[in-house]
C-alpha positions as CSV (number, residue, x, y, z in Angstrom):
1,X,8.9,-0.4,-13.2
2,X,8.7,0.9,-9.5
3,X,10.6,-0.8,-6.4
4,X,10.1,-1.0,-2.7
5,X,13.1,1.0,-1.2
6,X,13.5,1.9,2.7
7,X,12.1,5.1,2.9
8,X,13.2,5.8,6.6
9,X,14.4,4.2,9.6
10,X,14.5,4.9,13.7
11,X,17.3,2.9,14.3
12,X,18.2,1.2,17.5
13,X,15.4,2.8,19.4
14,X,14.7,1.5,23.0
15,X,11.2,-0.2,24.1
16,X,10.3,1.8,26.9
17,X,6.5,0.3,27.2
18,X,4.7,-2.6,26.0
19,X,0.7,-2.4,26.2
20,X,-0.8,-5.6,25.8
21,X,-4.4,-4.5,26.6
22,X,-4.1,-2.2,23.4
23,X,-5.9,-2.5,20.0
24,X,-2.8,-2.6,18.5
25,X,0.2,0.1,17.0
26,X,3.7,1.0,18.2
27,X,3.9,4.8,20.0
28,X,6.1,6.5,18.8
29,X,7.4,10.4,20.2
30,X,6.3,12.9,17.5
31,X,9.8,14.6,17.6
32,X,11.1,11.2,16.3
33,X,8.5,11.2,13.6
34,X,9.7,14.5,12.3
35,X,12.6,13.7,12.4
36,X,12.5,10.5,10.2
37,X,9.3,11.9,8.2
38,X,7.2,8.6,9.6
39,X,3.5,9.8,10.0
40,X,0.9,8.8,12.3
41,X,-0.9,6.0,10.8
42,X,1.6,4.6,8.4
43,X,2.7,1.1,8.2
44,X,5.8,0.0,9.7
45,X,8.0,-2.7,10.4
46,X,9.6,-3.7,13.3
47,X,12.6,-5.6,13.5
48,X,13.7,-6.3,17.5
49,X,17.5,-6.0,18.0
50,X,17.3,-8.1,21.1
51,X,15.2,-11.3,20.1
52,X,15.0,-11.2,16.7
53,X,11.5,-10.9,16.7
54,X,10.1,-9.4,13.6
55,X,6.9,-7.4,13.0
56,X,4.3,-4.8,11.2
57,X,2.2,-2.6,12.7
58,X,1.1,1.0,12.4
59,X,1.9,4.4,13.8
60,X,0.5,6.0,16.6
61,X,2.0,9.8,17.0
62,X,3.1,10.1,21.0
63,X,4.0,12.7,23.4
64,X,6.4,15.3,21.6
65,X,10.2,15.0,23.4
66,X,8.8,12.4,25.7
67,X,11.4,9.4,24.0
68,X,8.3,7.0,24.0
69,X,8.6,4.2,22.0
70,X,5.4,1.7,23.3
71,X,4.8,-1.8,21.5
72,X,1.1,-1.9,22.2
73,X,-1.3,-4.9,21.4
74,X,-0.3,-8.5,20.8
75,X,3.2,-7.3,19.3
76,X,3.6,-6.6,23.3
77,X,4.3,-10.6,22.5
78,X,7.3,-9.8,20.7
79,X,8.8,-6.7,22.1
80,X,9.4,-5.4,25.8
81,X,10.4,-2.6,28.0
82,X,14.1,-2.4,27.2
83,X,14.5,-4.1,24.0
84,X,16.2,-2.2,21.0
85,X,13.9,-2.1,17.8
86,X,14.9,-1.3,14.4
87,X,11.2,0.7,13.1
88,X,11.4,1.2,9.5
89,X,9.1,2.0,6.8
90,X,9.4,1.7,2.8
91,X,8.2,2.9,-0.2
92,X,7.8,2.4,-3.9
93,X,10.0,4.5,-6.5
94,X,10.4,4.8,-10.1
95,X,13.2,1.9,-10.6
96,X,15.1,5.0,-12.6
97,X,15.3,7.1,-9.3
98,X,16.6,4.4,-7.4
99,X,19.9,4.9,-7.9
100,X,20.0,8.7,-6.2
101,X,17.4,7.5,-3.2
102,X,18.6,8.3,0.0
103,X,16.0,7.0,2.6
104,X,16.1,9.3,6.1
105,X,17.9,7.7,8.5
106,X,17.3,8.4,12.5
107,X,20.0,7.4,15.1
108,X,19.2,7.6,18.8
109,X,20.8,8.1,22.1
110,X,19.6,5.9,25.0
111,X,17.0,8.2,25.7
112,X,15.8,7.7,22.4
113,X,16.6,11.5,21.5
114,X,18.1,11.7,17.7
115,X,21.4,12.2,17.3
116,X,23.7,13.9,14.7
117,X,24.4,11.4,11.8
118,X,27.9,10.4,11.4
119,X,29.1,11.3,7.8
């Protein structure tokens, strides 16, 4: 049997654009994306600290070290310049391995630069 586990998370990143004259996608800085293994393209969902707004979407790889996270499209709707999103994507595992997964987790600073994890 396989299960849908969190496979990574960018938590408590800040909105620093929203687009609404975009086909669609949330930006995200590339040095984020390597650091939470999130590729360009992938499905994600977004879960908005500030309004409780909930949303999927895919990625679209941004400027390396530029902290850009950019809600473009009609998500713009449901995410602003400031807000703090939750951006997390999951996968499907062997039920057996579920019990050793460990999905990446990404904290950031207010610049949305990652920082060390707390053990």
């Amino acid at each position: 049997m396989m299960i849908s586990v969190l496979q990574a998370k960018i938590h408590a990143a800040t909105v620093t654009d929203a687009n609404l004259e975009y086909e669609g996608s949330i930006t995200i800085d590339s040095t984020l994306l390597e650091a939470s293994g999130l590729l360009a393209h992938q499905q994600v969902h977004v879960y908005n600290i500030t309004n409780g707004h909930r949303f999927e979407t895919y990625i679209i790889q941004g400027e390396r070290d530029s902290g850009a996270i950019t809600i473009n499209g009609a998500a713009a709707h449901l995410a602003g310049h400031g807000d703090r999103v939750i951006i997390a994507a999951y996968a499907q595992i062997d039920a057996d391995a579920a019990p050793s997964w460990v999905p990446t987790r990404v904290f950031v600073d207010d610049d949305n630069r990652p920082k060390p994890l707390a053990d």
